[in-house]
C-alpha positions in Angstrom: 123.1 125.4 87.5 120.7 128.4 88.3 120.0 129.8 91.7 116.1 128.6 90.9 117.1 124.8 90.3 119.3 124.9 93.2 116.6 126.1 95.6 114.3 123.5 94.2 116.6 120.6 94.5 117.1 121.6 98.2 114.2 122.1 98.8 113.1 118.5 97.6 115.9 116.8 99.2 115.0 118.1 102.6 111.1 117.3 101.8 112.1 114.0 100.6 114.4 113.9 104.2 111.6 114.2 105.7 108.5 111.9 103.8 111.6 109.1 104.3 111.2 109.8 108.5 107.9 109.9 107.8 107.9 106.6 106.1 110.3 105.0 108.7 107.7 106.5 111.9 104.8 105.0 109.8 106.4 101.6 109.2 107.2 101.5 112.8 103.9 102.1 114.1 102.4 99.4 112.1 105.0 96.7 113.5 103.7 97.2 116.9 100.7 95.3 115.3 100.3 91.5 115.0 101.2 90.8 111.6 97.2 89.6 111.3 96.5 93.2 112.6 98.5 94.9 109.8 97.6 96.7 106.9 97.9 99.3 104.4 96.5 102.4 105.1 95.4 105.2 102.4 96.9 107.3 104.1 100.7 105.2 103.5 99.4 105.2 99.7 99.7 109.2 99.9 102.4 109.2 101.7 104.3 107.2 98.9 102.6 108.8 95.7 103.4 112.4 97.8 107.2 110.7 97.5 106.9 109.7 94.0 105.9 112.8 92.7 108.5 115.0 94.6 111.5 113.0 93.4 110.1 113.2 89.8 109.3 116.8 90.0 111.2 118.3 92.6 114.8 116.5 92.2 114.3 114.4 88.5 113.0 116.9 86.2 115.4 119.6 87.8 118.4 117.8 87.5 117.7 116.3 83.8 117.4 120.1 83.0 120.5 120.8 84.9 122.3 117.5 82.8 120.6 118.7 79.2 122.1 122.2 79.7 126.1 121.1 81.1 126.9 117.4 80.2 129.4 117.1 83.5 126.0 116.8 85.2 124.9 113.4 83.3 126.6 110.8 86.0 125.2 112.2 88.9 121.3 112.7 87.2 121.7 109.1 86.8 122.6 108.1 89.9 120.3 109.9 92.0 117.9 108.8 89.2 119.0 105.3 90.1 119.3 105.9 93.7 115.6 107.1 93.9 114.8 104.0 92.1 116.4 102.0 94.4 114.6 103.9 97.6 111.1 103.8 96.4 111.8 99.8 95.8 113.5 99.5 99.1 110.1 100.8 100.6 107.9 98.7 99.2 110.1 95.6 99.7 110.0 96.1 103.2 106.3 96.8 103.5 105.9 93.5 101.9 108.4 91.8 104.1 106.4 92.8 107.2 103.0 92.2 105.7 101.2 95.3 105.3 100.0 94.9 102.1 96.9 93.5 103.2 93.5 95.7 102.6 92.6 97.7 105.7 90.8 96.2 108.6 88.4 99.4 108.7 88.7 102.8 107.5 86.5 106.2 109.5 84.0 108.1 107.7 86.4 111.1 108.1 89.6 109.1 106.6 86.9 107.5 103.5 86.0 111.1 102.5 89.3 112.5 103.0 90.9 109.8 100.7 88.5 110.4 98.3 88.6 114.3 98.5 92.3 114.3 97.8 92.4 112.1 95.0 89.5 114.3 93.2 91.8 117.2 94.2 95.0 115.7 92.5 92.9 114.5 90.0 91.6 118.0 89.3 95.3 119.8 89.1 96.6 117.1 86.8 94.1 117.5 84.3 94.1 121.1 84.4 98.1 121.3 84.3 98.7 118.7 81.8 95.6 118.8 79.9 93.8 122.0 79.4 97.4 124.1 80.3 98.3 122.0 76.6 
């Protein structure tokens, strides 16, 4: 594997390290709440989609290079594949087990126009990497 993948799968692994803590400090937080209390932030959607897209890009896409160019790399690709699956599902099982996918009680002006500034953002980069880049 080349010295760039390797840096990038580090990288990613330690990132994902540390969205997981991230995850677990969030989850946390909310079960201080009454269950009626709880609910799912935006800001626990970005946290997840963040997650998402750096196990696709940053440790997936890497790796199923990495597997396409030496074959002995196949069975583990698919089982961190699978084991990233198995993760992400494990998080949002345990969100639902504790209730917090309600809508939010209230959302701030600041955390509205936030939200919506980063999806327009993201938004904006996909198109212009995967669509116009084309």
């Amino acid at each position: 594997m080349e010295e760039t993948a390797r840096a990038i799968l580090t990288v990613s692994g330690v990132l994902f390290g540390f969205f997981f803590a991230g995850f677990w400090w969030l989850l946390n937080r909310e079960l201080t709440l009454k269950q009626d209390e709880r609910h799912f932030k935006p800001a626990t959607g970005v946290l997840m989609a963040s997650m998402a897209l750096l196990a696709v890009f940053g440790i997936i896409v890497p790796l199923r290079h990495a597997a396409s160019v030496s074959p002995a790399v196949v069975p583990s690709y698919r089982g961190i594949m699978l084991a990233l699956v198995a993760i992400y599902g494990y998080m949002l099982i345990e969100l639902g087990h504790y209730g917090i996918y309600q809508r939010p009680k209230y959302m701030t002006r600041s955390e509205k126009f936030l939200s919506i500034g980063l999806i327009v953002v993201v938004m904006g980069l996909v198109i212009k990497w995967c669509v116009v880049s084309r």
